[in-house]
C-alpha positions as a Markdown table, in Angstrom:
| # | Residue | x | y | z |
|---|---|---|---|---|
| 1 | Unk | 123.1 | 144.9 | -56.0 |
| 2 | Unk | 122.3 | 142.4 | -53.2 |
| 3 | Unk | 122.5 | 145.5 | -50.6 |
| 4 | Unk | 120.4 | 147.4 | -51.9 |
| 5 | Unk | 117.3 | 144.9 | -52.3 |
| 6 | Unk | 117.8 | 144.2 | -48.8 |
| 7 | Unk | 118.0 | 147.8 | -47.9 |
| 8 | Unk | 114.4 | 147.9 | -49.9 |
| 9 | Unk | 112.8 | 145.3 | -48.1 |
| 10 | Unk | 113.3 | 146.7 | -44.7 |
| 11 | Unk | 111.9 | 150.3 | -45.6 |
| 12 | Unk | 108.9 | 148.5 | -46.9 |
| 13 | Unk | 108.6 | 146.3 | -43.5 |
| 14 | Unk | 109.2 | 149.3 | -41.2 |
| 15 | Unk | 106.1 | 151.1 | -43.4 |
| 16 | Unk | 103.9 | 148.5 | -42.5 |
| 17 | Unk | 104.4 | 148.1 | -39.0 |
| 18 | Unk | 104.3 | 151.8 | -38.5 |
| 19 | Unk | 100.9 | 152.2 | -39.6 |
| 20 | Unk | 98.2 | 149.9 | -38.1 |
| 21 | Unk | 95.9 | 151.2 | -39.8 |
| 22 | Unk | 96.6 | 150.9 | -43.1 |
| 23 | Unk | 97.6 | 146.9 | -42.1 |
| 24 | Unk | 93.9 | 146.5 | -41.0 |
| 25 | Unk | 92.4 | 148.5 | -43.7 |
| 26 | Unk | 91.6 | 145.8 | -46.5 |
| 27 | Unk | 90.4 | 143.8 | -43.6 |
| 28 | Unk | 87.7 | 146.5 | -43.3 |
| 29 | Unk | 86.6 | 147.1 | -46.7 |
| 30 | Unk | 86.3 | 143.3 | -46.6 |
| 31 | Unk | 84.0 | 142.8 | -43.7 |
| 32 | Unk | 82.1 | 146.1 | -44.9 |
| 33 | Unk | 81.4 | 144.8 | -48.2 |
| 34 | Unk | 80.4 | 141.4 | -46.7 |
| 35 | Unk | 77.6 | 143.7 | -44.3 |
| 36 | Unk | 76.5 | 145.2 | -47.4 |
| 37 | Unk | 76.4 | 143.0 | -50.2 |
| 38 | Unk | 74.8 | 139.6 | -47.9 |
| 39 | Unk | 73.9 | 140.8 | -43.9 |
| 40 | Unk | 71.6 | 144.0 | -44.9 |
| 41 | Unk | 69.7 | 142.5 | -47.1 |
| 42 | Unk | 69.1 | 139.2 | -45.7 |
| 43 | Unk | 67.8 | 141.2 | -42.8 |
| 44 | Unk | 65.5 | 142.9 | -44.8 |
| 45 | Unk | 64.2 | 139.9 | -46.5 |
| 46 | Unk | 63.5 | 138.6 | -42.9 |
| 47 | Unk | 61.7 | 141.7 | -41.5 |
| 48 | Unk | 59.7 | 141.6 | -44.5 |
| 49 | Unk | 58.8 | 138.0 | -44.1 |
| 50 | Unk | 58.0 | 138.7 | -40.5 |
| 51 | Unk | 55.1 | 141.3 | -41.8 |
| 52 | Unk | 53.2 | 139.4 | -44.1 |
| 53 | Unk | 52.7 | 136.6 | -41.6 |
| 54 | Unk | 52.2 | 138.6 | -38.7 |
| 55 | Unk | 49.1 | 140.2 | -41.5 |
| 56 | Unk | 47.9 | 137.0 | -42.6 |
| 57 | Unk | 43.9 | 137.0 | -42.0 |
| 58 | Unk | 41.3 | 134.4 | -42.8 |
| 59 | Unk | 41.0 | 133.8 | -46.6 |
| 60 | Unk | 44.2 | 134.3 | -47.9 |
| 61 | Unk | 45.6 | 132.0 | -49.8 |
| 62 | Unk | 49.3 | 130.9 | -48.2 |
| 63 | Unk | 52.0 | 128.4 | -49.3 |
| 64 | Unk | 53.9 | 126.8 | -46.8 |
| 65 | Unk | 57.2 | 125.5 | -46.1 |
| 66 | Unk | 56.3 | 121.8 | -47.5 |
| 67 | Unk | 54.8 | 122.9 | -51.1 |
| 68 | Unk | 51.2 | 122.5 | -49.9 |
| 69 | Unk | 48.8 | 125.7 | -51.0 |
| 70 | Unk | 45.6 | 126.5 | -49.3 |
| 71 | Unk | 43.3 | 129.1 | -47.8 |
| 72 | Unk | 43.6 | 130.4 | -44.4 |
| 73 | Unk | 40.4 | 129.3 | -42.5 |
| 74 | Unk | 40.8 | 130.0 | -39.1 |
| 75 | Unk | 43.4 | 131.9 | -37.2 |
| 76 | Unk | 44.1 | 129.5 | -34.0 |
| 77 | Unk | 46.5 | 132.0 | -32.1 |
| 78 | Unk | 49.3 | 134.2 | -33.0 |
| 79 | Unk | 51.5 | 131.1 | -33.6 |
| 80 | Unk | 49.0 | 128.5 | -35.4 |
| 81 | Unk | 46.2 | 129.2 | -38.0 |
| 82 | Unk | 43.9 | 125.8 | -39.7 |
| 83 | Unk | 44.4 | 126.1 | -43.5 |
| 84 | Unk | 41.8 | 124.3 | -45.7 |
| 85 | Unk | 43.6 | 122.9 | -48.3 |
| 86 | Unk | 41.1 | 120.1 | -50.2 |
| 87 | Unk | 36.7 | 120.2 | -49.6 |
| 88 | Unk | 37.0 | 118.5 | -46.3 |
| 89 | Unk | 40.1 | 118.2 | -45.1 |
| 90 | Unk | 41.4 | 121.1 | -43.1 |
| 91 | Unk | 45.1 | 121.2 | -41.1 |
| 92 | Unk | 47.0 | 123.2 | -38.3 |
| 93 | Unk | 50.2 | 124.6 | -39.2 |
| 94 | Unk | 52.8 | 127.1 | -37.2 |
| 95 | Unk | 53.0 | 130.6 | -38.8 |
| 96 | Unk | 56.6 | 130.4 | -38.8 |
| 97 | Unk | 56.2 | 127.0 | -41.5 |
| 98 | Unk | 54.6 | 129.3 | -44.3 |
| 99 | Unk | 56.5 | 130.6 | -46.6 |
| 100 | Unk | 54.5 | 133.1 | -48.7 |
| 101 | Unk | 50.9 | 134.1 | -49.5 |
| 102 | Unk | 49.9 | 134.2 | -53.1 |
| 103 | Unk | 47.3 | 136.7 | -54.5 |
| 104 | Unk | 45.5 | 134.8 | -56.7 |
């Protein structure tokens, strides 16, 4: 009895050392799932994100990284635009810090 479970356990170990491949395969369905399921999309999310703040114009209304909401009064330069966001008070933020415009 002993013999032959040894005699099983080296045909099994020879098979997987033969074949590289098939060693390496779940390692690729792994990392291919993984591109799929998070890496694709996230880079989509981004490139869309990229286009609506490389579209913002003056008097949108825009919510930025910190919570605060106002309206788009002035585009500085491609990296800064002023953003009125009481009667009076009026602020400079980098494109990059807002987050989202809203339609309403």
């Amino acid at each position: 009895m002993f013999i032959s479970l040894a005699h099983a356990s080296e045909t099994g170990a020879e098979a997987a050392a033969g074949n590289p491949v098939l060693s390496m395969l779940p390692l690729l369905l792994i990392i291919l799932v993984f591109y799929f399921m998070v890496i694709r999309p996230q880079t989509k999310r981004i490139e869309a994100h990229r286009k609506v703040i490389a579209e913002l114009n003056k008097g949108d209304k825009i919510v930025t990284a910190g919570g605060i909401i106002g309206t788009i009064s002035k585009v500085v330069n491609d990296e800064e635009v002023r953003i009125k966001i009481a009667d009076g008070i009026e602020v400079t933020v980098v494109r990059a810090t807002i987050m989202m415009r809203r339609d309403s």
